[in-house]
C-alpha positions in Angstrom: 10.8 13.0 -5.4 8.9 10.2 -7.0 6.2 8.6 -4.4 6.6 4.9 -3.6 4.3 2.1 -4.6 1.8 1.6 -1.9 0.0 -1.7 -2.7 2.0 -3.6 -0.5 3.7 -2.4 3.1 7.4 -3.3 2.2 9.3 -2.0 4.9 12.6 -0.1 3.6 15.7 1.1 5.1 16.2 5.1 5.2 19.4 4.9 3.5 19.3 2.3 0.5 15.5 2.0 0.6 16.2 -1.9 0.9 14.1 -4.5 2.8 14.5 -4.4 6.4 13.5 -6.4 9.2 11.8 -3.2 11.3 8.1 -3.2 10.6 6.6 0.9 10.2 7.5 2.6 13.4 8.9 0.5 15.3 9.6 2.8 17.6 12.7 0.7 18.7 14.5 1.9 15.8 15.9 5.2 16.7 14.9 6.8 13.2 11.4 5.6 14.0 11.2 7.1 17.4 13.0 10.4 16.4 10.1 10.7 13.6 7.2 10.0 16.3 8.7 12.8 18.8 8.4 14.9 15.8 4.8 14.0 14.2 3.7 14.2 18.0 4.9 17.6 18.2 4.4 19.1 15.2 2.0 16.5 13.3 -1.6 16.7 12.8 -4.2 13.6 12.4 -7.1 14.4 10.7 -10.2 12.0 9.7 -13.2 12.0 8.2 -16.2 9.9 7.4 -15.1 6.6 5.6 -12.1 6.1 6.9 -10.5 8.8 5.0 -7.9 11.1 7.0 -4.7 12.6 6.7 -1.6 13.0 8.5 0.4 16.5 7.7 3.4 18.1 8.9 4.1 21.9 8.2 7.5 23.5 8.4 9.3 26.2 7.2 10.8 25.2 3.3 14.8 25.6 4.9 13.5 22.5 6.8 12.6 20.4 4.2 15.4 17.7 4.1 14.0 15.9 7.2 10.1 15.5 5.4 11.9 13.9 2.7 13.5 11.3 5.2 10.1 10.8 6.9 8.7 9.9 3.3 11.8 7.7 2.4 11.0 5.9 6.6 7.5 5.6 5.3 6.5 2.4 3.0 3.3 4.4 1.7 2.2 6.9 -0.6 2.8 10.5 0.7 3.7 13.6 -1.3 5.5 16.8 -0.4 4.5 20.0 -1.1 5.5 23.9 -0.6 3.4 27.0 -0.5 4.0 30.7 0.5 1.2 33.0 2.8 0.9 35.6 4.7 1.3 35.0 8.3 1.7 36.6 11.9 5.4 36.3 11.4 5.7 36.9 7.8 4.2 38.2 5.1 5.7 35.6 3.0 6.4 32.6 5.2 7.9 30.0 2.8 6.6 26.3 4.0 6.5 22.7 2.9 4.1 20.1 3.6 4.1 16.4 3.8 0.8 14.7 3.9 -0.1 11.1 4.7 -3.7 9.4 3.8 -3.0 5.5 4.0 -5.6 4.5 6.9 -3.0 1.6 7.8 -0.1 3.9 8.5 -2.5 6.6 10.1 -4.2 3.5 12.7 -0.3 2.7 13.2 0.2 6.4 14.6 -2.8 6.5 16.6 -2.3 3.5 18.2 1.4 4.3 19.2 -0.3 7.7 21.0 -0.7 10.3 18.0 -4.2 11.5 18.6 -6.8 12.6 16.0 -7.8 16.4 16.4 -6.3 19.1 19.3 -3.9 17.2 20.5 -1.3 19.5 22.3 -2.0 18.4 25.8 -2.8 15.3 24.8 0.6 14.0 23.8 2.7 11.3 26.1 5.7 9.5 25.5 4.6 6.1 24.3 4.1 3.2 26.2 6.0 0.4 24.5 9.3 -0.2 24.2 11.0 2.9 22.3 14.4 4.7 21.9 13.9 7.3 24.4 16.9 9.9 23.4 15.8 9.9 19.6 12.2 10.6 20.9 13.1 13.4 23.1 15.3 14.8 20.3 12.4 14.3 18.0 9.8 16.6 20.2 13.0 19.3 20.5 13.5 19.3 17.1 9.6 20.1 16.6 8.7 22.7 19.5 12.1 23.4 21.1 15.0 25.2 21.3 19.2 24.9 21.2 21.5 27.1 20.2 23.3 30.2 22.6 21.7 33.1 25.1 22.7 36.6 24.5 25.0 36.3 26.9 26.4 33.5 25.2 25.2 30.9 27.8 24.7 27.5 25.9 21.0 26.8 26.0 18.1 23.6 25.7 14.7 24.6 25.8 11.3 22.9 25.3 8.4 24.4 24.9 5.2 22.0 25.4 1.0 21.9 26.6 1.7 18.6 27.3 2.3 17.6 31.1 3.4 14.5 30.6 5.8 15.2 27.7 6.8 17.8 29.8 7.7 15.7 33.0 9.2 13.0 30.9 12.4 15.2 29.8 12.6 16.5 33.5 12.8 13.0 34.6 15.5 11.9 31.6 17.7 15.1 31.7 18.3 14.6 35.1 19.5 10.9 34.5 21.5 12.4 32.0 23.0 15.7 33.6 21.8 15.6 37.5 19.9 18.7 37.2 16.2 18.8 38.3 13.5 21.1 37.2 9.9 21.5 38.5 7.7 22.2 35.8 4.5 24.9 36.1 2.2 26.2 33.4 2.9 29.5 32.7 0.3 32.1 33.5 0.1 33.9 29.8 -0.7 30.8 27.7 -0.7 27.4 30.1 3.2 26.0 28.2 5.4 24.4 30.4 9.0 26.5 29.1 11.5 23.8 30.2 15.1 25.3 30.0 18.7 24.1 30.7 21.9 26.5 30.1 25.4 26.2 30.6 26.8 22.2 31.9 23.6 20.7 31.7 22.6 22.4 28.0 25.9 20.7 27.2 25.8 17.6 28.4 22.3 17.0 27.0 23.1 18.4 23.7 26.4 16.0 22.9 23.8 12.8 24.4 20.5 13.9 22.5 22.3 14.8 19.4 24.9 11.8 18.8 26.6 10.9 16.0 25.1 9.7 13.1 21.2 10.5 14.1 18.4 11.6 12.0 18.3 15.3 13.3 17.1 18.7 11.9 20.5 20.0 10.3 20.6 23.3 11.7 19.8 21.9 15.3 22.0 19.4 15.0 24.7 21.9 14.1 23.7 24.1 16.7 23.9 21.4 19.1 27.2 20.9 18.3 28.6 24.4 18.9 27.3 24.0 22.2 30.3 21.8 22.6 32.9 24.6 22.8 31.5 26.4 26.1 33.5 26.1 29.0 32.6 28.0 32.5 34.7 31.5 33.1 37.1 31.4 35.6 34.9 34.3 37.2 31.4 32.4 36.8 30.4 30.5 40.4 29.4 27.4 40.6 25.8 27.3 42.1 25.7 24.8 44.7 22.8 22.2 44.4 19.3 23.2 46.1 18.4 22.4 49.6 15.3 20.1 48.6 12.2 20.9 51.0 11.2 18.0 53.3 7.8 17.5 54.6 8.2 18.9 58.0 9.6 22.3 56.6 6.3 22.5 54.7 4.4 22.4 57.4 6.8 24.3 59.7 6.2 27.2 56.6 2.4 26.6 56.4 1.6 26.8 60.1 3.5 30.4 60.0 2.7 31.6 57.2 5.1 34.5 57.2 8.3 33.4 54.5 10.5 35.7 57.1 9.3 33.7 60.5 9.7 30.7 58.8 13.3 31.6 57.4 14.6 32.1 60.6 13.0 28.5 62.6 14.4 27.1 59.3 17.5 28.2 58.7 16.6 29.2 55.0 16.7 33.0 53.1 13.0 34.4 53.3 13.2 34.4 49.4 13.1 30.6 49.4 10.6 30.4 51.9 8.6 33.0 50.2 8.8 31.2 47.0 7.6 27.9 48.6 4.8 29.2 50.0 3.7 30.6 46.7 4.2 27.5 45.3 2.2 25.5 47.9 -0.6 28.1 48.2 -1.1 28.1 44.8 -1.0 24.0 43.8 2.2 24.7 42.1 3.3 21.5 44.5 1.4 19.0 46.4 0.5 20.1 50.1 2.3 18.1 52.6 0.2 15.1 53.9 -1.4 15.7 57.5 1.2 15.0 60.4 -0.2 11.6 62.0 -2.1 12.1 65.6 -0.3 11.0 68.7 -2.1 7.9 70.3 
């Protein structure tokens, strides 16, 4: 594809590369904020001394469609490349590249929250006003997951270092599907592994991945098979999770046995168990101190 003509930052519309009124990443513009989620994700900023830097993106070569929309999105000089090495996974892993050096469009991405460097925990979902289902489908596209179990359980999964990324599809997916998850690190390599099956995969699926968006084609397809699940007849209905109230907590803590505290509670020792884990070990906040009687 033939680079565009970067002495001026005309802004250009992804389809018939005309002018448009969106200035470069306005992250109001859905495209725009689909293409941050990603770069945040799986982007890296680079600089050096004299301004000079680069933005790149590395993904396997079946990927390659959605680089070449990011360079149509982006009014500067970029180029796209493809190489084949050796890696942990393959000993010909087939990748293509798209890197960015225009300082203007680089400050643009740094500003908006695209940090120069290590950046994985660093990441947050920006703080002006931005399309917040095309950014979320952005960072899945990058570093998560959709598709089926092996059980054939519909499936959403993200994998991030970033706590706040991290909290931020908690917080939407349950606007969206009313389930809740309580994210922790996990022990072998600090990732938060946020994961929704069945309803909830599906109902976040057909809302991330609407029509018409600027997706990943194979996740987008797999999104859309997700659409034909229905619960078996023979498949219970979990029924939604006593939440734990601050007296419980310190009912549990001042026993300190799960079994004890199962039966003054009225919950199974397994719950009780698990809460205690999970206060003992910071997993959740301690309950505050019970005020003193004057």
């Amino acid at each position: 594809m033939a680079e565009e003509d970067s002495s001026a930052p005309a802004l250009f519309d992804i389809g018939a590369l005309t002018p448009t009124t969106r200035p470069f990443m306005d992250l109001a513009d859905p495209r725009y904020a689909y293409m941050f989620g990603f770069l945040q994700a799986d982007g890296h900023l680079s600089e050096q001394t004299r301004n000079r830097g680069r933005l790149t993106v590395e993904i396997n070569a079946r990927d390659i469609e959605i680089l070449r929309e990011f360079q149509r999105l982006t009014p500067y000089n970029s180029s796209i490349t493809e190489r084949t090495r050796a890696t942990n996974f393959s000993e010909e892993h087939h990748s293509a590249i798209w890197s960015l050096s225009a300082l203007e469009a680089r400050s643009v991405l740094n500003r908006l929250g695209l940090p120069y460097g290590k950046k994985s925990r660093k990441i947050q979902p920006p703080r002006v006003e931005f399309s917040r289902r095309d950014y979320l489908r952005g960072v899945i596209d990058a570093d998560g997951s959709v598709g089926h179990t092996g059980q054939g359980l519909p499936f959403i999964a993200l994998a991030t270092a970033s706590t706040a990324v991290g909290a931020y599809l908690c917080h939407y997916a349950k606007k969206v599907t009313g389930a809740e998850r309580q994210i922790a690190r996990n022990a072998r390599d600090g990732i938060y592994n946020i994961l929704y099956t069945k309803e909830a995969a599906v109902q976040l699926a057909e809302h991330l991945y609407h029509p018409g968006c600027l997706a990943l084609e194979r996740k987008r397809n797999a999104a859309a098979s997700l659409s034909s699940w229905t619960r078996p007849e023979e498949m219970r209905v979990r029924p939604p999770g006593r939440r734990w109230k601050v007296r419980e907590d310190r009912i549990l803590l001042s026993l300190g046995d799960a079994k004890a505290a199962a039966e003054a509670l009225g919950r199974t020792e397994q719950s009780c168990s698990l809460r205690l884990w999970r206060l003992n070990t910071g997993r959740v906040p301690m309950p505050p101190e019970a005020p003193t009687a004057r």
